[in-house]
N, C-alpha and C positions, 0 to 999 in steps of 0.2 A: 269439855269443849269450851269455845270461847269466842269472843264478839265485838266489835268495835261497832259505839255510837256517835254520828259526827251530827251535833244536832244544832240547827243556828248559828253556823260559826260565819262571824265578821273581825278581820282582822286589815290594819293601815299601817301602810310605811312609813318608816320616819320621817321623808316629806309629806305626809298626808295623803296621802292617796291611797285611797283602798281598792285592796288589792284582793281580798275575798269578802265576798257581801252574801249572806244566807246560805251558805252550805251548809246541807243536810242530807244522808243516807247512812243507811247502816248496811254492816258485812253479818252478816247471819254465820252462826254455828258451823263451822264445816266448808263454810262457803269458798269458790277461788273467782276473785272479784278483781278486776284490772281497775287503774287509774289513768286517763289518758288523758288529753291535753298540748294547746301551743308550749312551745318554750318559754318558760319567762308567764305560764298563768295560775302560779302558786301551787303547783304539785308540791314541790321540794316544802316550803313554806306549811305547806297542810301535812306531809310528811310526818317536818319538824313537832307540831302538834298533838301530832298522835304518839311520839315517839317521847314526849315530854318534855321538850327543848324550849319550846317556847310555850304561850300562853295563849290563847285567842283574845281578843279586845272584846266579843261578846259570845254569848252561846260555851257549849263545852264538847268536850270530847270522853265519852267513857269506853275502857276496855275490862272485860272478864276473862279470864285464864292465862293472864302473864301472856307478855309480850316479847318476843324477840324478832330483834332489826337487824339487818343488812344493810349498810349505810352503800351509797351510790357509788363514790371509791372506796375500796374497801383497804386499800394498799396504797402506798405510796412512792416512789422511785425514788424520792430524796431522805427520807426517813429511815433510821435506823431499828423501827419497829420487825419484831421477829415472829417466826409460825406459833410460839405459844402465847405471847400476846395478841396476838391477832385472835386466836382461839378462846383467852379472856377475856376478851371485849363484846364476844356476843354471847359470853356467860351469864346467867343470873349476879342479882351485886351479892349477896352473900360470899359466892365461887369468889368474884373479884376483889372482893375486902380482906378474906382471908388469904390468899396468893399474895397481894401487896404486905401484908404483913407479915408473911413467911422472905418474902424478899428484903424486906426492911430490914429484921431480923437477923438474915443471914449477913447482911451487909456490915451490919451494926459488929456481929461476932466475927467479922474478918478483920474489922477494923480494930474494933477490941477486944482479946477473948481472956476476957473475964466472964467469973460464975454467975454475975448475972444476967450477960448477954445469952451464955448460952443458957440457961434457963428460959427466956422468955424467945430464944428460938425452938428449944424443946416445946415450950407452951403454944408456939403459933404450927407446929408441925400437929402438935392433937387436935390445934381448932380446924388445921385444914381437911384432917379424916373427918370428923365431927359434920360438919360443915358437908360431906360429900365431894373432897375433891380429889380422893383416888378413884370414887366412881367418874367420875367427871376426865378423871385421865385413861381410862379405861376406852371412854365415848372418842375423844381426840384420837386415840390408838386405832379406832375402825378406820376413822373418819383419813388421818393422813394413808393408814393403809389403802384404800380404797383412791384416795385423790391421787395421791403422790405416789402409791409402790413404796414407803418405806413406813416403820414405825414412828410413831411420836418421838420416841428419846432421841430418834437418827436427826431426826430435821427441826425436833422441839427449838435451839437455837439458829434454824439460818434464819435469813434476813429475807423478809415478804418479797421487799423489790428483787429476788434473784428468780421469783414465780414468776410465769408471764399471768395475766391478768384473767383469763380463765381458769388459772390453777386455784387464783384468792379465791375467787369466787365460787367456783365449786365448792373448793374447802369449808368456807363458812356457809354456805346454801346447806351440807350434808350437816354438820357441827348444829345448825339450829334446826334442822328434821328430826337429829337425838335426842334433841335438848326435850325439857318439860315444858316449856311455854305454847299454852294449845292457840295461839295467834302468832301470825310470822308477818313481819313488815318488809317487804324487799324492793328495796329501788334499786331499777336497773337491771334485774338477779341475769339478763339475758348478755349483757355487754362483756364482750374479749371471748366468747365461749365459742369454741370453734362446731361444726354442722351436730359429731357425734355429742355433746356436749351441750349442744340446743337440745337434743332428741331425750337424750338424759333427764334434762331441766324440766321437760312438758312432761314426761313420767314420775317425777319421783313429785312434782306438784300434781298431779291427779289421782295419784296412790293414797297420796300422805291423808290423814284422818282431821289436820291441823286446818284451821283457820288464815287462808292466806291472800292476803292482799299485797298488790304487784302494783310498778308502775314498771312500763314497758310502752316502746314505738315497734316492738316486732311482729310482724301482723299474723306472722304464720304461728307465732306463743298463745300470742292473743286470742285465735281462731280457736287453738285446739286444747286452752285450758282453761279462759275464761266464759263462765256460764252469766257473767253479768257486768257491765262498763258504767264506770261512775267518770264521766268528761265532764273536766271544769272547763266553761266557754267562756269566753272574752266579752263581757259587757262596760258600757258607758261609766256607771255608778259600783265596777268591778264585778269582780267574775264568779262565776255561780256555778253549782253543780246541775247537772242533767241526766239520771239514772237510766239507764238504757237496759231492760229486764231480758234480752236475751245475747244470742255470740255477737263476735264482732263484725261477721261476716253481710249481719244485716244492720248493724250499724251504721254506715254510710248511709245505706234508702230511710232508713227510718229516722235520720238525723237530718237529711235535706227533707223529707214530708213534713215534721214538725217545723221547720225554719219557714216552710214554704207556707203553711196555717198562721205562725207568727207573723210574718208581710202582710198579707192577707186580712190578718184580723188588725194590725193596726194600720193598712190601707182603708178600711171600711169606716175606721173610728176616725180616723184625720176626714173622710169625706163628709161623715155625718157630722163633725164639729163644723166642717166650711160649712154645713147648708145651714144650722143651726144660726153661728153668726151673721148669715146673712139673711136667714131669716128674722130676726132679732134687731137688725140694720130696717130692713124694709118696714118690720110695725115700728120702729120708733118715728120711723118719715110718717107712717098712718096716723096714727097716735098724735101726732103734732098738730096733724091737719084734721082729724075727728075725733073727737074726747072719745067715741063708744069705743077707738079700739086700742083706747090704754090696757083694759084688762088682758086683752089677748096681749099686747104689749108686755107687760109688769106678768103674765104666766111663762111666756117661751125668756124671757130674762131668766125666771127661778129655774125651768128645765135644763138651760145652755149651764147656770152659776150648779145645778146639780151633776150633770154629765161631765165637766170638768176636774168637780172636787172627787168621780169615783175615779178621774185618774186615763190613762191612755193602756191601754195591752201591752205586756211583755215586749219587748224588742229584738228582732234578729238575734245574734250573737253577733259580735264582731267578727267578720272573716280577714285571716291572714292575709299577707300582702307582701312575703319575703322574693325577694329580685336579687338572688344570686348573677354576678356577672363577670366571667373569667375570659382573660383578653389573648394570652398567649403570643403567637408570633411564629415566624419560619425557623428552623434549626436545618442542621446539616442531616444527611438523610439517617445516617447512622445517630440513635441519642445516645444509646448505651451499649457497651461491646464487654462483657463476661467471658474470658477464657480459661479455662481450668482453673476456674475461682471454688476454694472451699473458707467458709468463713468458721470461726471462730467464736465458744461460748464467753471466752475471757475468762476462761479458767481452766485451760488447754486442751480445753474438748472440743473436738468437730460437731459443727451442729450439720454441715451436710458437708457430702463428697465432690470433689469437685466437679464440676460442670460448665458447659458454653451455652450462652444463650447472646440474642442480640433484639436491641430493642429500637426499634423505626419511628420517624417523625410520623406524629399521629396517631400511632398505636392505641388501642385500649387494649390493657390487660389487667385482666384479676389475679392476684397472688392467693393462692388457695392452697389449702393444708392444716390441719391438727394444729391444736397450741404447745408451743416447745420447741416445733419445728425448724425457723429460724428465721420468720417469714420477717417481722420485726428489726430485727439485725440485716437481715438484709436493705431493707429500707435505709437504714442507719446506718451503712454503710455507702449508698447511695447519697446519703445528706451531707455526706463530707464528714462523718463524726469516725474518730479514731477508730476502727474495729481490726481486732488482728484477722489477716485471712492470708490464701495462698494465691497464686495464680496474679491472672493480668486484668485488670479493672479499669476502663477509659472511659470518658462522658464525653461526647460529641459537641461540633464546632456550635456557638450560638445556643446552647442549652443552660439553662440557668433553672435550678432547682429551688422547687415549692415545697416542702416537707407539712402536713399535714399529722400532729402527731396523737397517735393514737391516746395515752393516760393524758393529753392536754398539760403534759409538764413544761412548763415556761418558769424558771427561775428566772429570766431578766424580767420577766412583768412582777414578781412580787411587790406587795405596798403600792404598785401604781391604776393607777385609774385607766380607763380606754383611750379618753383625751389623750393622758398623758402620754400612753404609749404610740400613738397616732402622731402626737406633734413630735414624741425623738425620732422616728421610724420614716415618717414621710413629710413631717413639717406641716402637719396641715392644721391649721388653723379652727376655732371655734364653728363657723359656717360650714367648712369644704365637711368637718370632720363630723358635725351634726349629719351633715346632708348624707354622707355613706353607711354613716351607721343607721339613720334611718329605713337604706335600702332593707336592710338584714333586722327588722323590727328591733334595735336593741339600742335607738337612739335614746330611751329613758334612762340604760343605766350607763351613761354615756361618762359621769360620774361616779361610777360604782370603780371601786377594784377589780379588777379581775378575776381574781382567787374567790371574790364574792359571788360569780355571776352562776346560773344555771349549769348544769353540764352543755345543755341545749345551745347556751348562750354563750360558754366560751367556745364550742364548735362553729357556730355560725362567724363568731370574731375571726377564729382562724380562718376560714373561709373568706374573710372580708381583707384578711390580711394578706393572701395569699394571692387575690383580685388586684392591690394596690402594687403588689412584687413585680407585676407581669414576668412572672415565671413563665419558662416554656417548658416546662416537664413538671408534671404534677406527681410528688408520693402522699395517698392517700391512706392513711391508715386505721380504718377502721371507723371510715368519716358518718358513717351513717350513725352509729351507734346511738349519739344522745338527740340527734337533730328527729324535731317530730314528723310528722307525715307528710306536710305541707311541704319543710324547709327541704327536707328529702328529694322530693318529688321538683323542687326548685332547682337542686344541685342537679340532681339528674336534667335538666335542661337546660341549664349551663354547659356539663360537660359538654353536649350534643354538640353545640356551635362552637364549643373551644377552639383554638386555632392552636394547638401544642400536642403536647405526648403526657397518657395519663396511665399510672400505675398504681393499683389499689390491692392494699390487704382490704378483705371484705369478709365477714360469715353470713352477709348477707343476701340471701338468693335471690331476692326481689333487685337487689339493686344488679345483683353478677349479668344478669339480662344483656344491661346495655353494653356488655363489653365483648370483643370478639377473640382476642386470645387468651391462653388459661396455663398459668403457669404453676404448676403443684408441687410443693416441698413433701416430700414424702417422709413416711415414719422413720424409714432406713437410712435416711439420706440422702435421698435421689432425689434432684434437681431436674423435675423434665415438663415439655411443652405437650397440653393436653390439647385432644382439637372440640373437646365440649367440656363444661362445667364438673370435677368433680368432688363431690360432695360429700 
């Protein structure tokens, strides 16, 4: 078994500012321990830490029984990375040292095949058995069987991005259950996973014997796998942790009772400082006017100069303050008109059969279905993006499209900062551009890159982005995923007062609530309008 300790950790960003101040808890033996938190309040940052990336500026981080991480993307849509590198990456490094050297190897004797190349590819093929890595391809072989329906050798070379994002994710979620490492690190392990595939995820983490710690906003994971919450809150001097010893489900009352003692006890300490100083005011007027009452004078001096130096009570946390606000407009009654539309995987497969549907000014609808299905390409074909498909596809008069995209892939924002992308995009200057991004709490990395920012925090951009478009038809794909609870619960009342038409991929049943039609891509291929949520 095995155990992370996060003991005293303070870490400062490059501009100085510190951004974790005194974290400390530990994940015990066996434990499945959640990580929650604002966007943007150094989950990822404390992540990086434990997972060896970076360093803390003080305190440290210990683990026992090897570690294996799940990084927060796990895939890429622009990368050529493939399923058995993907596979090697949440390998032990031994696994991954020897695989780089049988690749090296192999490269070397195509290029050259002389007797010494292939010798010393003969010599990295023994270190790879040696090493354990036909047991290790053994583990892959369950693992794609089980994810994918196909053997390792079949899909060992495709390319990650042809998975939809659920499929990475499982794969490597199952790939580190095999593995030896009796600690699991997983950010995000709930994101792109469609309902059977959540149901999945809360099983085979409550089964496992492993050590696992999660960072997740899904409330219904959170409830029914974590037995304990470690929330990092928002303070003045940076943000701290706050160990919360049972579900989630009492987390909220037990998280406002404690904030609500914090007020309280430094409401009493500022009252008792004012009477103190003006007590200390009033014997210095005595004291002036009768010497006997300097000593009472020169005692409440030393009690105020003592009750100061032991310091004021903990402070609140800082609470959120995210003002989502989508403006919309009128459209023609018709937004979107589907006639015997069958769309296309891009590689001459039908992902469904064709079908009618039509979609009205104002509408909410959840696109709901299994991953694979082709809920995504659909969207995508709706953004205007080249997709092959059959049939008749029209977007209605006055409808101007909002794309909300689920992996957050933006190649025109690489290299540039928020600013930057704010002043090509809408012109807006230093002020206008502070002042909106402030809405969306991400005015600090206002000068950050993009590719830098939070998952949290490139979601709430695009949301900020999608405010300034005045779109009238919203595709939402999978908007919930990294935004945290607060920012959540912000979108969800934006939508409310929109004044447009809004379409979301969703596996999120918290958020499907607020939507009244239900459109479900089926396994088969059927395209049809549900009249309740199904799941």
């Amino acid at each position: 078994m095995g155990h992370i300790d996060v003991s005293g950790v303070e870490y400062a960003l490059s501009d100085g500012r510190v951004l974790l101040n005194d974290v400390s808890f530990r994940v015990g033996d066996g434990a499945k321990v959640a990580l929650i938190g604002p966007n943007g309040s150094g989950k990822t940052t404390l992540i990086r830490m434990i997972c060896g990336d970076i360093s803390p500026d003080e305190g440290q981080v210990s683990i026992t029984g090897g570690l294996g991480v799940m990084r927060q993307f796990v895939g890429s849509v622009r990368d050529e990375t493939t399923v058995r590198q993907i596979l090697l990456s949440v390998a032990p490094k031994n696994i991954r040292d020897a695989a780089e050297k049988v690749i090296a190897t192999e490269a070397a004797m195509i290029t050259e095949d002389s007797e010494k190349s292939q010798m010393a590819y003969a010599q990295a093929i023994i270190e790879w058995g040696d090493v354990g890595g036909y047991e290790y391809e053994v583990i892959w072989d369950v693992c794609c069987t089980e994810m994918l329906g196909k053997t390792f050798d079949e899909v060992a070379d495709r390319l990650v991005s042809t998975l939809s994002g659920g499929e990475q994710k499982k794969l490597v979620v199952r790939a580190l259950l095999e593995g030896p490492e009796e600690v699991l690190m997983l950010d995000e392990p709930d994101n792109y996973l469609d309902f059977p595939s959540k149901r999945w995820l809360e099983k085979v983490i409550n089964e496992t014997k492993k050590t696992v710690f999660f960072v997740s906003h899904d409330r219904e994971l959170l409830e029914n796998t974590a037995t304990r919450i470690v929330a990092l809150e928002q303070g003045i001097t940076g943000n701290t942790a706050w160990v919360h010893g049972g579900k989630f489900s009492t987390w909220h009352d037990a998280r406002k009772a404690r904030n609500a003692r914090f007020a309280e006890m430094l409401l009493r300490w500022k009252q008792e400082h004012e009477r103190l100083i003006t007590l200390v005011k009033t014997l210095q007027v005595q004291a002036a006017i009768s010497p006997d009452m300097a000593n009472k004078y020169h005692a409440m001096q030393t009690r105020l100069r003592k009750f100061e130096e032991a310091g004021a009570p903990v402070a609140p946390p800082v609470e959120q303050d995210v003002r989502v606000g989508l403006k919309g407009g009128r459209t023609g009654l018709r937004a979107l008109t589907f006639e015997g539309v069958a769309i296309e995987n891009g590689s001459g497969e039908y992902l469904t059969k064709p079908f009618d549907f039509e979609v009205f000014f104002q509408d909410r609808i959840a696109v709901l279905g299994k991953n694979g299905t082709g809920k995504s390409h659909f969207f995508r074909l709706i953004s205007g993006e080249e997709m092959k498909h059959t049939g008749n596809f029209k977007i209605g008069a006055r409808v101007e499209v909002g794309y909300f995209a689920q992996t957050h892939a933006h190649p025109e924002f690489e290299n540039k900062t928020l600013l930057e992308i704010l002043w090509e995009m809408y012109s807006l200057q230093l002020g206008p551009a502070k002042s909106v991004l402030r809405k969306y709490e991400i005015d600090q990395q206002a000068e950050q890159k993009f590719t830098s920012l939070s998952g949290g925090q490139q979601a709430r951009f695009q949301i900020l982005l999608l405010e300034l478009s005045g779109a009238t038809l919203l595709l939402l794909d999978e908007p919930t995923d990294n935004l945290d609870l607060a920012s959540a619960e912000s979108l969800e009342r934006a939508l409310d007062a929109y004044e447009g038409t809004v379409l979301t991929v969703t596996h999120d049943r918290w958020f499907t609530r607020g939507f009244t039609r239900f459109l479900v891509f089926g396994d088969d291929g059927q395209v049809y309008e549900s009249p309740e949520p199904v799941f």
